[in-house]
C-alpha positions in Angstrom: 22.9 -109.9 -146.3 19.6 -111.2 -145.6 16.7 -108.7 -144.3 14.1 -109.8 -141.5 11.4 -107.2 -140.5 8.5 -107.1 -138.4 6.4 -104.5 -136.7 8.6 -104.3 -133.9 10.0 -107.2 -131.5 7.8 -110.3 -132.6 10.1 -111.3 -135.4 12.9 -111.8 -133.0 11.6 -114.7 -132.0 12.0 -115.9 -135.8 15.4 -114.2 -136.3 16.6 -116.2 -133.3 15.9 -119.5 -135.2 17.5 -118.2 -138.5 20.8 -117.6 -136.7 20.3 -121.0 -135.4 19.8 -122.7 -139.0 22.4 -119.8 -140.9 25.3 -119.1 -138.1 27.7 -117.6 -140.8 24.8 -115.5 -142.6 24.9 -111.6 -142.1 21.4 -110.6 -140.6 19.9 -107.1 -141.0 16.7 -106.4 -138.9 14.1 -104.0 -139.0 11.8 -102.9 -136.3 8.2 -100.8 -137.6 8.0 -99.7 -134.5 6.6 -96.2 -135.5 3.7 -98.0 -136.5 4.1 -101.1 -134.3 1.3 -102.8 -134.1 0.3 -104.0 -137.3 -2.9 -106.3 -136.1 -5.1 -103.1 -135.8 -3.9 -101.1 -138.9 -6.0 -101.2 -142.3 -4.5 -103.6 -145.0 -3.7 -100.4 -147.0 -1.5 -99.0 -144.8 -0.1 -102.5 -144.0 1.6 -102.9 -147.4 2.4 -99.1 -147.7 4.9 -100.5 -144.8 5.8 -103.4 -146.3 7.2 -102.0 -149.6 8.5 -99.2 -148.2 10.8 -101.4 -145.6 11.1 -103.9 -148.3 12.7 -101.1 -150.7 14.9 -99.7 -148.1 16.4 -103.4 -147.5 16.9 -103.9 -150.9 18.7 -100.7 -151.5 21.1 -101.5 -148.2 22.6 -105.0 -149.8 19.8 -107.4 -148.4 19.4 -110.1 -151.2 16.7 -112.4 -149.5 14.2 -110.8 -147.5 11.8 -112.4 -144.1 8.6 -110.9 -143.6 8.8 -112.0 -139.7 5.1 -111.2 -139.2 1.9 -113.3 -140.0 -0.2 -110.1 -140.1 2.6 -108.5 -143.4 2.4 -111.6 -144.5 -1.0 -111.9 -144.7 -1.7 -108.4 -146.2 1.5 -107.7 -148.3 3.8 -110.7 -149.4 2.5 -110.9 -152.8 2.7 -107.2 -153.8 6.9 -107.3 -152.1 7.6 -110.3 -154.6 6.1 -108.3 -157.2 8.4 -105.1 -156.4 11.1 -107.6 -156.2 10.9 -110.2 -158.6 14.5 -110.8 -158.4 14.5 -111.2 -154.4 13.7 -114.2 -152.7 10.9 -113.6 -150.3 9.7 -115.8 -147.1 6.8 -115.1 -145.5 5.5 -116.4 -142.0 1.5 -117.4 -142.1 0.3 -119.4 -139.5 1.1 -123.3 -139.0 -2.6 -124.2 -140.2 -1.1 -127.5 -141.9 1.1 -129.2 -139.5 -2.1 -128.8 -137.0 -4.6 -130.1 -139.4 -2.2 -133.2 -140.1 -1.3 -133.8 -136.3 -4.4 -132.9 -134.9 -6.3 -136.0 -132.9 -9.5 -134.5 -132.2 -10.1 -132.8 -135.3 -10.2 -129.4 -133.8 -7.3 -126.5 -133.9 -7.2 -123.4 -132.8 -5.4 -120.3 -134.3 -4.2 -117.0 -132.3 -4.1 -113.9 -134.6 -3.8 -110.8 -134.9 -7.5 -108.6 -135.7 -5.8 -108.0 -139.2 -5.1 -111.6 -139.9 -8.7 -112.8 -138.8 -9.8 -111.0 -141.5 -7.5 -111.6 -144.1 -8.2 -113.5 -147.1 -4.8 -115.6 -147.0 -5.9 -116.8 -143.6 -9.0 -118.2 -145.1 -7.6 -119.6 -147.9 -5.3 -121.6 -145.7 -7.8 -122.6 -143.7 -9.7 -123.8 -147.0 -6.5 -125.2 -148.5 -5.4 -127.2 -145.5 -7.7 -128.0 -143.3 -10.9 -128.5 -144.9 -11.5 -131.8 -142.7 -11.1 -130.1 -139.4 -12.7 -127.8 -137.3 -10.9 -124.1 -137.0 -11.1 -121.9 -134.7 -10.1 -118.7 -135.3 -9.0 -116.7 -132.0 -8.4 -112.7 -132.1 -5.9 -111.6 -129.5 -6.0 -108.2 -129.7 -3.4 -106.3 -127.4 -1.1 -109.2 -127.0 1.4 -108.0 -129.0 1.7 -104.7 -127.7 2.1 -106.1 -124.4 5.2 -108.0 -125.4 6.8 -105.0 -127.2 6.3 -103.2 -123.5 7.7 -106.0 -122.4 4.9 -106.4 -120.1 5.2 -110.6 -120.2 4.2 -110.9 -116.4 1.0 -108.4 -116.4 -2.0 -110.3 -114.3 -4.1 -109.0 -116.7 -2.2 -110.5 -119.5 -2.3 -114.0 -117.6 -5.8 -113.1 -117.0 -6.7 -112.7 -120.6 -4.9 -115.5 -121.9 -6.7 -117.6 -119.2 -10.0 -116.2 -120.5 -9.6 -117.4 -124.4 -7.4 -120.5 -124.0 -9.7 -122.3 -122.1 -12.8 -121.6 -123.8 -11.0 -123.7 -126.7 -10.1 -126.2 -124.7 -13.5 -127.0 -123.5 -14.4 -127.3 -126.7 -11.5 -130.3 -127.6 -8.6 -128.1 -129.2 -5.9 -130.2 -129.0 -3.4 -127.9 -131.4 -3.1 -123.9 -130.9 -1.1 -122.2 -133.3 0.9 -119.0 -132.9 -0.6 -117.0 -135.7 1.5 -113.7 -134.6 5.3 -114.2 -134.0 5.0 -111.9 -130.8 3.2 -114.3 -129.6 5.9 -116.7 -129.2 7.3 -114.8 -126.3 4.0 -115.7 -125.1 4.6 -119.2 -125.1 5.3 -119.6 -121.4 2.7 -118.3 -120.3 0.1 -120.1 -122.8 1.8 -123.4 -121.4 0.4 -122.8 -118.2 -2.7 -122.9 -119.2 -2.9 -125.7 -122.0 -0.8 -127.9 -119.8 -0.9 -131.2 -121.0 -4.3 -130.4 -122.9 -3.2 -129.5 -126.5 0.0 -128.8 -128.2 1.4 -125.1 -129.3 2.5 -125.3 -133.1 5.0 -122.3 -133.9 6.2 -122.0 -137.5 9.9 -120.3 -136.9 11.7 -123.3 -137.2 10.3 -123.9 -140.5 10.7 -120.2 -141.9 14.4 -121.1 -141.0 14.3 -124.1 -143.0 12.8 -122.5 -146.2 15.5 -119.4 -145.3 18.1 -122.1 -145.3 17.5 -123.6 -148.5 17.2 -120.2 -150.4 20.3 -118.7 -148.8 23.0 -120.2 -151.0 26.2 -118.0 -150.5 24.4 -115.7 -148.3 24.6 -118.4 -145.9 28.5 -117.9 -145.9 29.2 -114.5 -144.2 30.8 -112.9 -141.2 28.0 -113.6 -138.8 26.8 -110.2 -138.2 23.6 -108.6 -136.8 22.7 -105.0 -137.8 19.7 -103.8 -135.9 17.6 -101.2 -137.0 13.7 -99.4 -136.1 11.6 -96.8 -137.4 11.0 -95.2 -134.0 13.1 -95.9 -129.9 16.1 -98.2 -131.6 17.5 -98.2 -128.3 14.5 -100.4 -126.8 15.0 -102.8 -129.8 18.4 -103.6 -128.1 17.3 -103.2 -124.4 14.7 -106.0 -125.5 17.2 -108.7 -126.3 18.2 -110.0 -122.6 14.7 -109.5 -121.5 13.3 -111.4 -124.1 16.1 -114.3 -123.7 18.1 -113.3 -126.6 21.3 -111.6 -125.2 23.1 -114.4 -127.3 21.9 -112.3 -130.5 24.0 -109.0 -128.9 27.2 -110.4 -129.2 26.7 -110.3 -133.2 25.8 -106.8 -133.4 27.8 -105.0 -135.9 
């Protein structure tokens, strides 16, 4: 079994590419959403989360776990691999390095969470791969509650997303990454403002890649999703078809 968590529905978006890289792995999610969101919570509390979801995974048969959100990632991953040094651990931080290398203006831009803007491992990231470029670092607070509302076509949404996208564009952003993994259900709408302008760099894909190559027989299972949350489990699988993921129900154990 392999264990994916997140605050609440962001991580989804990365789940859905891990059954797309690992068809025959078993899957067991886990929705914070007692606490959901993470981007305005103190670091402390952060990793109080972390281990405890970390623990209860391991104790329920999960032998590789995904930390499906940037803003864990960023406060927690280190202290998880030290709880569970036998336990393969992935994290999720924001695509920093595939925009610095693809960038043509020189200038990226990076949408986080309050938490991961001031993080540490978002500045060493920043420091470690893109020390040649220009980064600007974009706080988005309230996105991610809208999208675990489900609230993807509130005017005011559009209207704020409007507001900090093209600020960054005027100033010659031609990569924006997703630095939260709700904000992928986001990426619609952020595509009608960048337009042709600048690219979106999501790091799912990749998370299923590293997943992949640490899976070994964990890869060969029955093809099952177990879905689970700290608080409303039934909105965790009302969210599926609205979120474009009703493929992922018909795996639910």
């Amino acid at each position: 079994m392999i264990g994916v968590f997140d605050s609440g529905l962001g991580g989804l978006s990365v789940l859905a590419a891990l059954v797309d890289a690992l068809p025959r792995a078993d899957f067991s999610y886990y929705a914070d959403t007692a606490h959901v969101p993470y981007g305005n919570k103190s670091e402390e509390l952060i990793q109080g989360r972390v281990l405890a979801i970390g623990e209860h995974l391991a104790n329920h048969d999960c032998e590789l776990l995904v930390v499906a959100c940037n803003t864990a990632t960023a406060a927690a991953v280190q202290a998880l691999r030290a709880a569970h040094p036998g336990v393969p651990v992935v994290g999720v931080e924001p695509g920093i390095k595939p925009a610095a290398q693809e960038t043509q203006s020189g200038r990226i831009a990076v949408l986080v969470t309050e938490a991961t803007a001031n993080s540490q491992r978002l500045k060493h990231l920043i420091r470690d791969h893109a020390g040649r470029v220009e980064v600007f670092v974009e706080p988005c607070p309230g996105w991610a509650t809208h999208v675990e509302m489900l609230q993807l076509d509130d005017p005011a949404l559009a209207a704020d997303v409007r507001a900090r996208i093209e600020p960054l564009l005027d100033k010659g952003v031609d990569r924006i990454v997703l630095g939260c993994t709700h904000y992928s259900f986001l990426a619609p709408l952020l595509q009608e403002v960048v337009g042709s302008s600048a690219q979106l760099v999501d790091v799912a894909d990749a998370v299923a890649r590293q997943t992949q190559r640490l899976a070994g027989p964990l890869a060969h299972g029955a093809g099952t999703l177990h879905l689970h949350a700290s608080a409303y489990p039934e909105r965790l699988h009302a969210a599926l078809p609205r979120l474009r993921l009703g493929h992922l129900a018909a795996r639910i154990a």
